[in-house]
N, C-alpha and C positions, 0 to 999 in steps of 0.2 A: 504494500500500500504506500503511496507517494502523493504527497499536498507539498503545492510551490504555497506561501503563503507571504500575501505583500500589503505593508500598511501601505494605507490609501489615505487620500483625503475625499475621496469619494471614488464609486464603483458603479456600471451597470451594463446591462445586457440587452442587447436588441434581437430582437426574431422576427424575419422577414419586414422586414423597415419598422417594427412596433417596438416601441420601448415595453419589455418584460419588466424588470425590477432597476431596483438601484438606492446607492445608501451614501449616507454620506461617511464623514469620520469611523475608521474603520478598517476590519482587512477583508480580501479578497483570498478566497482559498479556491486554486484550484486542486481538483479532487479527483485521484485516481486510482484503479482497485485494479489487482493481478489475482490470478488462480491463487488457492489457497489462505489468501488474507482472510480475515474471521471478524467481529463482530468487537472480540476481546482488542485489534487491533486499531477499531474507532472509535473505541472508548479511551483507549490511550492517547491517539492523534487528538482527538475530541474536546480533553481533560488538557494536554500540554497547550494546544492552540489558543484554548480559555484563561491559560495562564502564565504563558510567556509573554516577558516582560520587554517590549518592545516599543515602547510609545515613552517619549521623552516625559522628565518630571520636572518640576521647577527650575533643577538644576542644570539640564540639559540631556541629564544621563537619561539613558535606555532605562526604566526603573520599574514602568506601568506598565498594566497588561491591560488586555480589550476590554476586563469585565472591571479594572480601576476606572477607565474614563467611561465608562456607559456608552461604547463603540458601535457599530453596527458592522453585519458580518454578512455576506454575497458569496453563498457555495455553489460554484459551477464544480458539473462533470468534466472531468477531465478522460477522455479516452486516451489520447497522444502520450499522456504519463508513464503507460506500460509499452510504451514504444523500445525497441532492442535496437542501438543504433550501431553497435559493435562490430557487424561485418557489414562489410557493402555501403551499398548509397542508401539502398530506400530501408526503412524503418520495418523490423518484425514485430508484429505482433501477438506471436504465439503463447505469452505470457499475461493478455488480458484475460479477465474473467468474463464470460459471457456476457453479452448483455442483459438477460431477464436477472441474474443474480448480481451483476453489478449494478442494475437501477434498485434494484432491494437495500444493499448494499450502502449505498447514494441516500436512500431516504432515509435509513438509519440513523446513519451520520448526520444530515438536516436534525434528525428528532433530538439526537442526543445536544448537539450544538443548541438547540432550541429551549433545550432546559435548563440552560444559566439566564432565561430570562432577557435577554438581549435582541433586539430589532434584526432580526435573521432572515435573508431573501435568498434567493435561490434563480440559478438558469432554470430548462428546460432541458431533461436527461434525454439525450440522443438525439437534442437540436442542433442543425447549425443557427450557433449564437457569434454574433458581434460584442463581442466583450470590450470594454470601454473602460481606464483606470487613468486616475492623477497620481500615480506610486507619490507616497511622501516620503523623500530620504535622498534617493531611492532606496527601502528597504526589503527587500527579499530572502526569505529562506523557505529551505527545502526542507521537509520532515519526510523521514523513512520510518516504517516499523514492518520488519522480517519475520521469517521463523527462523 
């Protein structure tokens, strides 16, 4: 399982020329699932994402997390995440997990992220979406969780 996730000073998603969602102060997680990853594994991403401490404090330091400043949070699917870019040109992807159990998977994660009470929007799983950010920093990281 792999989430890019990037403070934003706002986020949103368009589908077929329609504005879908969008938040402002906040991160943007994209969100991708391989064979194997488990439920135990978005509870983890889910829990650390709520509490990494990424957002400047008084001070200037990285100090706050999403759920200090009362953040908003824009979970898109990510498929391209389980992409194999190690041989060749074009990308494998023998390592994503289906899709019926990766939208399961997807909502999950929505649910759980949704229970720290925080203004939580979402793409459209297995749309193409126009994704739309103001990175503030620019700040980006990658979280993995394996067996």
């Amino acid at each position: 399982m792999k989430t890019v996730i990037q403070r934003v000073k706002s986020a949103s998603v368009t589908i077929d020329g329609k504005l879908h969602s969008s938040i402002n102060q906040g991160i943007l997680v994209l969100y991708g699932v391989e064979k194997g990853d488990s439920e135990d594994f978005s509870r983890y991403l889910a829990e650390k994402i709520l509490k990494l401490r990424i957002f400047e404090d008084e001070n200037g330091k990285m100090n706050l997390s999403v759920k200090d400043i009362q953040g908003e949070l824009l979970v898109v699917s990510q498929f391209t995440l389980a992409g194999d870019t190690r041989k060749g040109t074009r990308p494998s992807f023998d390592t994503a997990m289906p899709p019926q159990e990766a939208e399961i998977m997807y909502e999950n994660f929505v649910k759980l992220i949704s229970e720290s009470g925080l203004t939580v929007k979402t793409g459209k799983f297995g749309a193409m979406m126009d994704v739309a950010l103001i990175n503030d920093g620019p700040v980006t990281f990658i979280l993995e969780k394996r067996n």
